[in-house]
N, CA, C and O atoms as a Maestro MAE file, in Angstrom:
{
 s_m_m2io_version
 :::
 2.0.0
}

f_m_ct {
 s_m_title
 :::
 protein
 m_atom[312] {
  # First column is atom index #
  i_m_mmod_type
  r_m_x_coord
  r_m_y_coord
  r_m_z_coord
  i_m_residue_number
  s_m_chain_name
  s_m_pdb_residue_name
  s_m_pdb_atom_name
  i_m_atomic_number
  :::
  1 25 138.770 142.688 91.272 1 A "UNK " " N  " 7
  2 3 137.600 143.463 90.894 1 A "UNK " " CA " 6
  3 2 137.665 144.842 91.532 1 A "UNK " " C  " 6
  4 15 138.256 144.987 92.602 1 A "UNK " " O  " 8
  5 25 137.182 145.677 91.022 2 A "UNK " " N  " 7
  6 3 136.825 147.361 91.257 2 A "UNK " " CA " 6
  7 2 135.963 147.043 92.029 2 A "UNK " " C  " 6
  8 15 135.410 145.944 92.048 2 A "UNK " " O  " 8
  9 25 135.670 148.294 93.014 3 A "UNK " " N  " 7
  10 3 134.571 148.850 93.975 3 A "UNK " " CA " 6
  11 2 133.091 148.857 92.760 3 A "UNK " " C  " 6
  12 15 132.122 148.137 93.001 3 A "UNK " " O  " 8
  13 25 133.125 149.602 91.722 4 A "UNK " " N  " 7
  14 3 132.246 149.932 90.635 4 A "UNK " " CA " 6
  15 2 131.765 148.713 90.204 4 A "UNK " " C  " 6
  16 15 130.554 148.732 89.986 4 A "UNK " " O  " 8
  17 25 132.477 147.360 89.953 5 A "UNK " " N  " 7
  18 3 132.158 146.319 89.736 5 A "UNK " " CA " 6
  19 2 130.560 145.630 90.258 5 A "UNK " " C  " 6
  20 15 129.524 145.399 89.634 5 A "UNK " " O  " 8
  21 25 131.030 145.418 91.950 6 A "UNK " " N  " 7
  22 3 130.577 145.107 92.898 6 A "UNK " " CA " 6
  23 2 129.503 146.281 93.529 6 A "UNK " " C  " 6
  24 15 129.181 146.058 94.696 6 A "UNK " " O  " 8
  25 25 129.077 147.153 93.083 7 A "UNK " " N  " 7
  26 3 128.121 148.175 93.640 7 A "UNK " " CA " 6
  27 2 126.462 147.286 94.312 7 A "UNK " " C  " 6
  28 15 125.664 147.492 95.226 7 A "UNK " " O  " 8
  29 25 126.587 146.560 93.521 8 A "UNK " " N  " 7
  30 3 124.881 145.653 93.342 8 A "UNK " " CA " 6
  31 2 125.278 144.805 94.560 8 A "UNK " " C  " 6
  32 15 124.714 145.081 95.619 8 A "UNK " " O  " 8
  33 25 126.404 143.556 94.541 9 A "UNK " " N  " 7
  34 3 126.913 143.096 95.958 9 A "UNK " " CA " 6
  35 2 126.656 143.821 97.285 9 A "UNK " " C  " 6
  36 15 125.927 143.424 98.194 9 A "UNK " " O  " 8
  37 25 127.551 145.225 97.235 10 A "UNK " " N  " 7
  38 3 127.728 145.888 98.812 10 A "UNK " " CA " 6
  39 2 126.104 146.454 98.835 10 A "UNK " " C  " 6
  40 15 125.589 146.385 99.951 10 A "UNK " " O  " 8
  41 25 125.307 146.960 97.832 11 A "UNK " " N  " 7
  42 3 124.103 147.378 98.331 11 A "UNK " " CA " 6
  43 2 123.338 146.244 99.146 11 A "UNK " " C  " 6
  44 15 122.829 146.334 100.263 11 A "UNK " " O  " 8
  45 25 123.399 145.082 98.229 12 A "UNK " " N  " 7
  46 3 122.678 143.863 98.697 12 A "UNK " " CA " 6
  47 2 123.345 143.121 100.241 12 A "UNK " " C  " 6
  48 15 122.798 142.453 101.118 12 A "UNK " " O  " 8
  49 25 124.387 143.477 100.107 13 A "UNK " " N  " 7
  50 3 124.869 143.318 101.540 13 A "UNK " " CA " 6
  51 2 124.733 144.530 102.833 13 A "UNK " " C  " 6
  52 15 125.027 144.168 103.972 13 A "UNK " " O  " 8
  53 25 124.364 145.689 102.637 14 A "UNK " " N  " 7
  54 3 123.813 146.621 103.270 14 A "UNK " " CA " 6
  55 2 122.719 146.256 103.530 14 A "UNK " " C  " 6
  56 15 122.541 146.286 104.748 14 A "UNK " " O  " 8
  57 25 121.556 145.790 102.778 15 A "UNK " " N  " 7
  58 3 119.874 146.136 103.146 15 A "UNK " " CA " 6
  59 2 119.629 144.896 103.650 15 A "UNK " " C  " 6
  60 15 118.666 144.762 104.404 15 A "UNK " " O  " 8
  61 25 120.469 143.759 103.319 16 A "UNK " " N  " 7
  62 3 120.156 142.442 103.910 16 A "UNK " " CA " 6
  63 2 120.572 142.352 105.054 16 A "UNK " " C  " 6
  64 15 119.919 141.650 105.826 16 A "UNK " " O  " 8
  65 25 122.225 143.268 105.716 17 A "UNK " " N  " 7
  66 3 122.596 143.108 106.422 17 A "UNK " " CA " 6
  67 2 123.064 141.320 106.548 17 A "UNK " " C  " 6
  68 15 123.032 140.646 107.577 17 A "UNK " " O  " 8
  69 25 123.488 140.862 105.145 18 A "UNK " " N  " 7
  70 3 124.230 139.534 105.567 18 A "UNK " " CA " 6
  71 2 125.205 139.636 104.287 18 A "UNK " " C  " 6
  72 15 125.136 140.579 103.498 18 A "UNK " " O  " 8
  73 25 126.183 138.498 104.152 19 A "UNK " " N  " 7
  74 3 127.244 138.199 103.543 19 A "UNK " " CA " 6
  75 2 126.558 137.878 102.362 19 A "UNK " " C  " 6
  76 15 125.336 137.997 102.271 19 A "UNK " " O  " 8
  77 25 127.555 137.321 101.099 20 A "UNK " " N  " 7
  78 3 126.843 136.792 99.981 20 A "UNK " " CA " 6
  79 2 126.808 135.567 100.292 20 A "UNK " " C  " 6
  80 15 126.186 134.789 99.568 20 A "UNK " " O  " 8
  81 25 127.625 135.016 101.711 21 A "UNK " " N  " 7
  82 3 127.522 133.128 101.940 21 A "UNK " " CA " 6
  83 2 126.015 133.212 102.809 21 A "UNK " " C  " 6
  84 15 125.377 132.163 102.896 21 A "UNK " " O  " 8
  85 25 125.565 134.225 103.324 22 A "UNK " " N  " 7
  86 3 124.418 134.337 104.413 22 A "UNK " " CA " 6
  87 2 124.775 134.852 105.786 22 A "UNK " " C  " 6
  88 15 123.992 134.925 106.733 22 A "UNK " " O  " 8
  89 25 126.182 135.239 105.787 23 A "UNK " " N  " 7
  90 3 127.179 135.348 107.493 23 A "UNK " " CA " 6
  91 2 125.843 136.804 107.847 23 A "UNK " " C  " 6
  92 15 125.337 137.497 106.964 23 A "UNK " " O  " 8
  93 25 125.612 136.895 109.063 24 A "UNK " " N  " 7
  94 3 125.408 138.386 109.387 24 A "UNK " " CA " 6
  95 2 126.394 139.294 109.398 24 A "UNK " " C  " 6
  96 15 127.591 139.081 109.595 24 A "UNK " " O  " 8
  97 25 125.671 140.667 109.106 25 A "UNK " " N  " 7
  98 3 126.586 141.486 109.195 25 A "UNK " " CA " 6
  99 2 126.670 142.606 110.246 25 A "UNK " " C  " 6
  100 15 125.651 143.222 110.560 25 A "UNK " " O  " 8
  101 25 128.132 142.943 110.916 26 A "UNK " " N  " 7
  102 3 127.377 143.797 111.905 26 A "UNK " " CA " 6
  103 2 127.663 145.180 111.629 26 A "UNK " " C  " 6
  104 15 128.421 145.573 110.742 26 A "UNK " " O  " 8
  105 25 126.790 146.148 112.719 27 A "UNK " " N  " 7
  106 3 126.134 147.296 112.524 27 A "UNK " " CA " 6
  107 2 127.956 147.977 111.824 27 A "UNK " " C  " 6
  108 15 128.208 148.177 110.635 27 A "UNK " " O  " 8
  109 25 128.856 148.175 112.927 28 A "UNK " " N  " 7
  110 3 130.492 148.833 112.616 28 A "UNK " " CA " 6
  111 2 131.064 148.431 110.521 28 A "UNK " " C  " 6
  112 15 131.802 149.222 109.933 28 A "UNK " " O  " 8
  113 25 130.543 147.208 109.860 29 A "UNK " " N  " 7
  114 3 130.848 146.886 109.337 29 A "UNK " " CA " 6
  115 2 129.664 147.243 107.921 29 A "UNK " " C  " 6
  116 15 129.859 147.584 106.755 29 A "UNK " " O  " 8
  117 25 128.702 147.026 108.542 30 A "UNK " " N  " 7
  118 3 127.644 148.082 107.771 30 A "UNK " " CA " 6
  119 2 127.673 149.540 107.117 30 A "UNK " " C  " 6
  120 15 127.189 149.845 106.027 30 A "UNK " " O  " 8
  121 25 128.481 150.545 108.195 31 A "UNK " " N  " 7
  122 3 128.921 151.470 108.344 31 A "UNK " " CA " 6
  123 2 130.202 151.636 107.080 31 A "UNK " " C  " 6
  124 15 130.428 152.627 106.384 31 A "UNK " " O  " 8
  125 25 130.711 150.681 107.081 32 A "UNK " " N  " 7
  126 3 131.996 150.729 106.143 32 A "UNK " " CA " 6
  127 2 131.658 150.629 104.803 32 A "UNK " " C  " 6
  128 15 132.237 151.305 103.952 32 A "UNK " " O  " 8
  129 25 130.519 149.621 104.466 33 A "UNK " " N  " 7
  130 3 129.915 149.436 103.517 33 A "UNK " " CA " 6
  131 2 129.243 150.742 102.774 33 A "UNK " " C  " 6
  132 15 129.204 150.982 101.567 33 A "UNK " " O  " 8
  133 25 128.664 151.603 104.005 34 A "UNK " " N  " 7
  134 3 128.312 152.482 103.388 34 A "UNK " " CA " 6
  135 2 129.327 153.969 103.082 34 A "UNK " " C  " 6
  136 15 128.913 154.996 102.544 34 A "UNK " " O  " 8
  137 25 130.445 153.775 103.487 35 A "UNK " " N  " 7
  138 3 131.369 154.530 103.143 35 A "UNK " " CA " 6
  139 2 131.952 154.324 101.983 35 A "UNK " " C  " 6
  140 15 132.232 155.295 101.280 35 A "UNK " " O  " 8
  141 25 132.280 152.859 101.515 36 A "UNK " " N  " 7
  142 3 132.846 152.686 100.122 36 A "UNK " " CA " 6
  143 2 132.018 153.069 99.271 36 A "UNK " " C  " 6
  144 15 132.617 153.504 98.288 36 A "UNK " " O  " 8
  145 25 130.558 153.138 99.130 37 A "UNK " " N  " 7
  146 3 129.062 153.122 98.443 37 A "UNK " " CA " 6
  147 2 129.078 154.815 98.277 37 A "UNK " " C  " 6
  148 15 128.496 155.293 97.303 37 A "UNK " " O  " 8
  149 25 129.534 155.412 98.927 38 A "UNK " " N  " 7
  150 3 129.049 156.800 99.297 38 A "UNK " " CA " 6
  151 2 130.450 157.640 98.345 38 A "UNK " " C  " 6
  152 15 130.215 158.473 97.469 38 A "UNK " " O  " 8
  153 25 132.157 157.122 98.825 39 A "UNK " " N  " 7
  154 3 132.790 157.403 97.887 39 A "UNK " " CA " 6
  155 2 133.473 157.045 96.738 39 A "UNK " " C  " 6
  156 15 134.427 156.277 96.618 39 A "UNK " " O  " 8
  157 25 132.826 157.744 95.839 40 A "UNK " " N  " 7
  158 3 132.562 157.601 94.209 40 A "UNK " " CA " 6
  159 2 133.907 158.090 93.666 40 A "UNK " " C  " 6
  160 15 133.955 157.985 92.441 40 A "UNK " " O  " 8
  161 25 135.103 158.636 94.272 41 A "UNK " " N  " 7
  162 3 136.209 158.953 93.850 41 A "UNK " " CA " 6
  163 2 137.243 157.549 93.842 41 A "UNK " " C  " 6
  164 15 138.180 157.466 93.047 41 A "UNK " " O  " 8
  165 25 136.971 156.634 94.694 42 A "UNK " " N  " 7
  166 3 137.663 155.694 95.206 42 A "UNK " " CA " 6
  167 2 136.816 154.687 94.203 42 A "UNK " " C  " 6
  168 15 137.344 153.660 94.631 42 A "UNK " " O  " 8
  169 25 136.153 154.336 93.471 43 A "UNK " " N  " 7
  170 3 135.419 153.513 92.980 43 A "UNK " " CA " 6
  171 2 136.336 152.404 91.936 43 A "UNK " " C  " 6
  172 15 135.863 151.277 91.788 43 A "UNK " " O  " 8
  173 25 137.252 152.653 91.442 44 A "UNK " " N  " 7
  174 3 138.542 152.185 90.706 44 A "UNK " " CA " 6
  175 2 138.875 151.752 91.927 44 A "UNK " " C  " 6
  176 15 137.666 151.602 91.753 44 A "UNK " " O  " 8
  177 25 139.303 151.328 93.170 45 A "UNK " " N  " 7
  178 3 140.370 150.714 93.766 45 A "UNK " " CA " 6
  179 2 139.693 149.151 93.850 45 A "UNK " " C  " 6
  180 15 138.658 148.723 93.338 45 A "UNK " " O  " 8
  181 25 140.781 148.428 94.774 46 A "UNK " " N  " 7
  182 3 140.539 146.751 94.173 46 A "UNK " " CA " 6
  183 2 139.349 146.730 95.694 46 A "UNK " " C  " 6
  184 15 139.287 147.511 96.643 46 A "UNK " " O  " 8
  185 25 138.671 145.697 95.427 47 A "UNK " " N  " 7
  186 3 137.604 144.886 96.657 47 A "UNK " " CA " 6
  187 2 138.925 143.923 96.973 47 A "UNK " " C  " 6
  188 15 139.987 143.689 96.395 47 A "UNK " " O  " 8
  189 25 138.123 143.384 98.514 48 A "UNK " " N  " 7
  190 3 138.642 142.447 99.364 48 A "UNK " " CA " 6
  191 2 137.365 141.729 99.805 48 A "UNK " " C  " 6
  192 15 136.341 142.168 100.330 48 A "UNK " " O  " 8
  193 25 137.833 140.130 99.328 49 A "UNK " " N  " 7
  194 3 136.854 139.446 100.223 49 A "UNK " " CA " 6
  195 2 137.376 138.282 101.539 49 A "UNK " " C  " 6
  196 15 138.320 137.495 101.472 49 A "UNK " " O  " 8
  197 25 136.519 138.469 102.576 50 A "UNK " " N  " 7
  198 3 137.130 137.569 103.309 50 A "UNK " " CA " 6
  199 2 136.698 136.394 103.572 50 A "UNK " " C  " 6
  200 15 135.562 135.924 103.521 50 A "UNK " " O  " 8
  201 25 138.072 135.779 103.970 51 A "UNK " " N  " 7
  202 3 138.057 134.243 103.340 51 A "UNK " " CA " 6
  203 2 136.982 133.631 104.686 51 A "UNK " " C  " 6
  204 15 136.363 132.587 104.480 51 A "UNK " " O  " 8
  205 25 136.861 134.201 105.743 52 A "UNK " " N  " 7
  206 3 136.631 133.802 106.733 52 A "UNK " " CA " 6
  207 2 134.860 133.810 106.708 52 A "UNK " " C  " 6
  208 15 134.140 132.812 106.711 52 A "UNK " " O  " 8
  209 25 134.497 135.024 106.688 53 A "UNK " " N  " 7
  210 3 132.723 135.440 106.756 53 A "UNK " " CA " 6
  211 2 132.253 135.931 105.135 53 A "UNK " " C  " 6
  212 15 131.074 136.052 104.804 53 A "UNK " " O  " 8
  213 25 133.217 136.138 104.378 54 A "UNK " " N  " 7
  214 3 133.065 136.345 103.027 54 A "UNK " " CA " 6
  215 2 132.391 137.789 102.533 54 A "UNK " " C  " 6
  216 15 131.727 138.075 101.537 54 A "UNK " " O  " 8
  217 25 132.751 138.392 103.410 55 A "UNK " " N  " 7
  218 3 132.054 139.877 102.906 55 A "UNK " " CA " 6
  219 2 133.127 140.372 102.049 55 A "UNK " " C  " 6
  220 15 134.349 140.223 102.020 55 A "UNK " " O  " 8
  221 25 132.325 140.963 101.409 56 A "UNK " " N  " 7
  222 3 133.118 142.128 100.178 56 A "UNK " " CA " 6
  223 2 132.929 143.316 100.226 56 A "UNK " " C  " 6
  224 15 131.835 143.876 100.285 56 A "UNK " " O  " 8
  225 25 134.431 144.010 100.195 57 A "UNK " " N  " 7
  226 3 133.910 145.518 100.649 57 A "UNK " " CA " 6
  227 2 135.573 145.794 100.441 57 A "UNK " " C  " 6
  228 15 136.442 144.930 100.321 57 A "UNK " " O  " 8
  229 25 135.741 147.254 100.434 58 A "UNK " " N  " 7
  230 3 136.931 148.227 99.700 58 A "UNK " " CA " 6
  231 2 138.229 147.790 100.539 58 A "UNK " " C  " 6
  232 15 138.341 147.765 101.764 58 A "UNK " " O  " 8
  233 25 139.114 147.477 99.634 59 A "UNK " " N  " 7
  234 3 140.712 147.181 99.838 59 A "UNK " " CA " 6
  235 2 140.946 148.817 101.040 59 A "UNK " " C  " 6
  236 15 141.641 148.663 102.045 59 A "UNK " " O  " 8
  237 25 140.576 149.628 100.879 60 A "UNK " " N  " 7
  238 3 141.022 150.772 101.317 60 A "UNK " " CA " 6
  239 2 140.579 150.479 103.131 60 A "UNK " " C  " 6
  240 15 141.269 150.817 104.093 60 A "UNK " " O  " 8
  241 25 139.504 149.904 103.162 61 A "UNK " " N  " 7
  242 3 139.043 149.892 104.236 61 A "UNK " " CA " 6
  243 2 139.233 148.333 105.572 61 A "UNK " " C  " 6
  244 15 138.751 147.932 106.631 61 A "UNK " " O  " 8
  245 25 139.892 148.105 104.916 62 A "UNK " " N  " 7
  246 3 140.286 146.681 105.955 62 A "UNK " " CA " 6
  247 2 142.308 146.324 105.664 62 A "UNK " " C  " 6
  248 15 142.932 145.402 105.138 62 A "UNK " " O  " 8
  249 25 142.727 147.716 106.392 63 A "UNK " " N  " 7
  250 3 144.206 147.442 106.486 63 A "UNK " " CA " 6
  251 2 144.601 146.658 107.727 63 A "UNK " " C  " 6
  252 15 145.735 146.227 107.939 63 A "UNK " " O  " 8
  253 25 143.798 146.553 108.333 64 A "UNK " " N  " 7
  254 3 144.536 145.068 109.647 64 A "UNK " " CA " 6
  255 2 143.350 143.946 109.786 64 A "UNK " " C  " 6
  256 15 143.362 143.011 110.588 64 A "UNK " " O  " 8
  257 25 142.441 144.207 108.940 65 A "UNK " " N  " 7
  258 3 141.651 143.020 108.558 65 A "UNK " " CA " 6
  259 2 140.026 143.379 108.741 65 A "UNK " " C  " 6
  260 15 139.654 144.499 109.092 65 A "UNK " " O  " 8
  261 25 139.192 142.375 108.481 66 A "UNK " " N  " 7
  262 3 138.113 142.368 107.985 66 A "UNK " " CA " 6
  263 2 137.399 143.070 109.275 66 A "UNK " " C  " 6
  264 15 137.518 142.845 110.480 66 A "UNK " " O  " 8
  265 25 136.461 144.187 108.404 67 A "UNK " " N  " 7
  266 3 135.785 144.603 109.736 67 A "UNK " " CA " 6
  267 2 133.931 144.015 109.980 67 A "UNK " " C  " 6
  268 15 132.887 144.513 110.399 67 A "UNK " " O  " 8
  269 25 134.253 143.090 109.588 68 A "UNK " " N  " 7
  270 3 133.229 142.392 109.942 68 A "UNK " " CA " 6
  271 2 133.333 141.414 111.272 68 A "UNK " " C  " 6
  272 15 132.770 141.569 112.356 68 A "UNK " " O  " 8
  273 25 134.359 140.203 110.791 69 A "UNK " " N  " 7
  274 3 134.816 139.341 111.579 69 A "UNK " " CA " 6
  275 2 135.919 139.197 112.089 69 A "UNK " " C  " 6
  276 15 136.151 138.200 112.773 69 A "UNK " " O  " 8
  277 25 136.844 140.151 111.875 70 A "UNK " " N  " 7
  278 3 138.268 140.265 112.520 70 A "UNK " " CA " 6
  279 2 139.296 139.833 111.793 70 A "UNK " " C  " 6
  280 15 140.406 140.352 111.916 70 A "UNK " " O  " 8
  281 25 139.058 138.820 110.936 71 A "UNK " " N  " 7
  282 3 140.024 137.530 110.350 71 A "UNK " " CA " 6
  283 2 141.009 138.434 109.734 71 A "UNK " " C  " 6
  284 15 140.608 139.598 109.735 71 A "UNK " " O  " 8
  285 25 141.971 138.295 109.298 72 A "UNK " " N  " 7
  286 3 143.579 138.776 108.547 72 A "UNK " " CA " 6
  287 2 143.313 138.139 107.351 72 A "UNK " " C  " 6
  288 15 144.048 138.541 106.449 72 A "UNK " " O  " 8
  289 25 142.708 137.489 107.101 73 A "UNK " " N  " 7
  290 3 142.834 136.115 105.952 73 A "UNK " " CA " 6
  291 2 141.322 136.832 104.782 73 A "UNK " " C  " 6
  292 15 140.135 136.582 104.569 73 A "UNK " " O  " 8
  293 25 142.469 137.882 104.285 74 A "UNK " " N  " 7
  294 3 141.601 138.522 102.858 74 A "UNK " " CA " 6
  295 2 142.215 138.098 101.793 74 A "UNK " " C  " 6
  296 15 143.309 137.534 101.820 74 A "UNK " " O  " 8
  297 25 141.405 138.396 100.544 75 A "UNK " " N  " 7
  298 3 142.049 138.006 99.324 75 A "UNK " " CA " 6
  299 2 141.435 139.233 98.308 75 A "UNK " " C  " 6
  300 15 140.976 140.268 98.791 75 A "UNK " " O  " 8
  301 25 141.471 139.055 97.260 76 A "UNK " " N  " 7
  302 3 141.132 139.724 96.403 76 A "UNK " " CA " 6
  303 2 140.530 138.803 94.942 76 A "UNK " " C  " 6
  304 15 139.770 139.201 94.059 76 A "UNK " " O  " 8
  305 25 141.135 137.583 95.090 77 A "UNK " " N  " 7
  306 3 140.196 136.252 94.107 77 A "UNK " " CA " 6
  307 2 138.588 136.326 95.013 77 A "UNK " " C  " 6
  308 15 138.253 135.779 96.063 77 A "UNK " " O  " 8
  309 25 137.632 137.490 93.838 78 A "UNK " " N  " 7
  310 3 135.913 137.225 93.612 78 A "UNK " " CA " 6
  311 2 135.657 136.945 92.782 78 A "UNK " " C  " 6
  312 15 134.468 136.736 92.540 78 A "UNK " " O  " 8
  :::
 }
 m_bond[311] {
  # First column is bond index #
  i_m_from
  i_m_to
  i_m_order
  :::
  1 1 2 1
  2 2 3 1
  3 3 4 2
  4 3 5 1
  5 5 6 1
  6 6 7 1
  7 7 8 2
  8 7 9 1
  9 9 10 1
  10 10 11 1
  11 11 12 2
  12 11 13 1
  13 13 14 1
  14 14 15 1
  15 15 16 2
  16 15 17 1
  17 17 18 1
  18 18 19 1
  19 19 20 2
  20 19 21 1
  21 21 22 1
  22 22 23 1
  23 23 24 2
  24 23 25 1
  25 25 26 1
  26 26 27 1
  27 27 28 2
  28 27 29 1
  29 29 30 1
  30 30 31 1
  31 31 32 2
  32 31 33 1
  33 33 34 1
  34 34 35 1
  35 35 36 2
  36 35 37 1
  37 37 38 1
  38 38 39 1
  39 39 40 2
  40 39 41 1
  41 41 42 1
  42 42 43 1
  43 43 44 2
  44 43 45 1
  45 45 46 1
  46 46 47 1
  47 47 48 2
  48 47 49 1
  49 49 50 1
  50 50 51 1
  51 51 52 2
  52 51 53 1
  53 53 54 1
  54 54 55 1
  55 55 56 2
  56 55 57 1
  57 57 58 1
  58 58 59 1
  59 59 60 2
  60 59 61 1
  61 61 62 1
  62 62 63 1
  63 63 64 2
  64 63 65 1
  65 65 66 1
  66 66 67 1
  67 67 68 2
  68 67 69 1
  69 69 70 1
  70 70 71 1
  71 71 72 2
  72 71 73 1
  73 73 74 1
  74 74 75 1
  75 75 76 2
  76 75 77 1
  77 77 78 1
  78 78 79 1
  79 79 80 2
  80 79 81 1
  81 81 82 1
  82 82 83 1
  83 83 84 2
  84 83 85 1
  85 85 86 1
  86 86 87 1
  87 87 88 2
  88 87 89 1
  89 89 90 1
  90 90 91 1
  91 91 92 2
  92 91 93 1
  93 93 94 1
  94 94 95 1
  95 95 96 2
  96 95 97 1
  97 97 98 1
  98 98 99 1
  99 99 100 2
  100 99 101 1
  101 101 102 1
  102 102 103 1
  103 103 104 2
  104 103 105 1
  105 105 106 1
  106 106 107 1
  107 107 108 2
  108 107 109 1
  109 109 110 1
  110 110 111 1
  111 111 112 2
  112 111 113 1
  113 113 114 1
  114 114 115 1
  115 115 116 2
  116 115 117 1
  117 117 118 1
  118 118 119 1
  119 119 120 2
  120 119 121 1
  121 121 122 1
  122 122 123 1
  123 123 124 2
  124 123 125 1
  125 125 126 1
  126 126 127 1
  127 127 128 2
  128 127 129 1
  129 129 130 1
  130 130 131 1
  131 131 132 2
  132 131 133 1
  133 133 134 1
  134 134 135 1
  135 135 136 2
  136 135 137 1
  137 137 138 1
  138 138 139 1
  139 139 140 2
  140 139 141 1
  141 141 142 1
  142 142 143 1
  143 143 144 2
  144 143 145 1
  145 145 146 1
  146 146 147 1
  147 147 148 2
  148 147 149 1
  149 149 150 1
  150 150 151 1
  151 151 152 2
  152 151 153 1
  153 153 154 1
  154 154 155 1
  155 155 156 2
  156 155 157 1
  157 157 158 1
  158 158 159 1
  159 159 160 2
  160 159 161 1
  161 161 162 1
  162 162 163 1
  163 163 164 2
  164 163 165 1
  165 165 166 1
  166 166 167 1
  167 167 168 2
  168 167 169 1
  169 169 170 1
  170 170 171 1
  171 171 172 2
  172 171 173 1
  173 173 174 1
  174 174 175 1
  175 175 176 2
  176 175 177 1
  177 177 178 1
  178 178 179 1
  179 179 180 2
  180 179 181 1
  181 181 182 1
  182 182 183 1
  183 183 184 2
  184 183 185 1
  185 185 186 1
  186 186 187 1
  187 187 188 2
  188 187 189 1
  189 189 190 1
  190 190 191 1
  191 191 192 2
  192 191 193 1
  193 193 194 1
  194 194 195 1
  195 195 196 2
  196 195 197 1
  197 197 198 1
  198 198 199 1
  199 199 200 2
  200 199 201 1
  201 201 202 1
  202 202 203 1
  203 203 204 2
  204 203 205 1
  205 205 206 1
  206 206 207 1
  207 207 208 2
  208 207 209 1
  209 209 210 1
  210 210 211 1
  211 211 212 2
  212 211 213 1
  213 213 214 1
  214 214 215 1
  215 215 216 2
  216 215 217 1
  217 217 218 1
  218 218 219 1
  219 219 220 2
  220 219 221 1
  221 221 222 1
  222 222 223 1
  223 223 224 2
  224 223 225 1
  225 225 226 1
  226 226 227 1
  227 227 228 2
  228 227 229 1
  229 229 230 1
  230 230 231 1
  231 231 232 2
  232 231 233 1
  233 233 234 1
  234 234 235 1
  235 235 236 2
  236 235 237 1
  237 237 238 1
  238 238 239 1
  239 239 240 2
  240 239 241 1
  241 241 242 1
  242 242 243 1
  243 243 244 2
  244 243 245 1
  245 245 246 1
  246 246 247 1
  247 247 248 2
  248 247 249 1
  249 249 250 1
  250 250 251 1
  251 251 252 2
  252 251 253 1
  253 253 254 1
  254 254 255 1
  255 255 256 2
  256 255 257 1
  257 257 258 1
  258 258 259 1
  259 259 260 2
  260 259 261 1
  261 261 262 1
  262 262 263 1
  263 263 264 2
  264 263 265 1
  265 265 266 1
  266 266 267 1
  267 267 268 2
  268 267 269 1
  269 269 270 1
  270 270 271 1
  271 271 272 2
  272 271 273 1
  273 273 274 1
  274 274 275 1
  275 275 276 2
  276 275 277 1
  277 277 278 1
  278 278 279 1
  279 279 280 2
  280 279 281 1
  281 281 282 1
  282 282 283 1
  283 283 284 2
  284 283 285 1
  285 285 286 1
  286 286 287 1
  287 287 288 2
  288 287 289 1
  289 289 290 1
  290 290 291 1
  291 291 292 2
  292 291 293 1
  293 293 294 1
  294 294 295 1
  295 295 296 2
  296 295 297 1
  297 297 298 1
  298 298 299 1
  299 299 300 2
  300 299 301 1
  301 301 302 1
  302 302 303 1
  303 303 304 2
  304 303 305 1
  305 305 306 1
  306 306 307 1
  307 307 308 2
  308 307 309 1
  309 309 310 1
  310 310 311 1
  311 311 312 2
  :::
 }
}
């Protein structure tokens, strides 16, 4: 899936401040959320969700792993 796809997801995971499983989310990882949300040039690249806390948020932004929960263990099956 595209960033553009998922826009309704990362908002709803911003204002809730939790995962789509219910995980919390923290403040550093919030932050990221609102960086993918904010750039609209990058909106075509693929999402990553993690397998671990299940947040979804931009392939661009978790190159040594999830910045939510740390885990390595992303995918791209949403």
């Amino acid at each position: 899936m595209k960033i553009s796809d998922v826009i309704g997801i990362l908002k709803a995971e911003r204002n809730l401040k939790r995962t789509p499983s219910g995980r919390p989310i923290v403040e550093h990882a919030v932050e990221a959320i609102n960086a993918s949300l904010s750039d609209e040039k990058n909106w075509d690249m693929e999402v990553m969700k993690c397998i671990n806390c299940c947040i979804i948020i931009s392939g661009l932004l978790v190159p040594e792993g999830c910045v939510n929960c740390g885990s390595k263990d992303l995918t791209t099956e949403i």
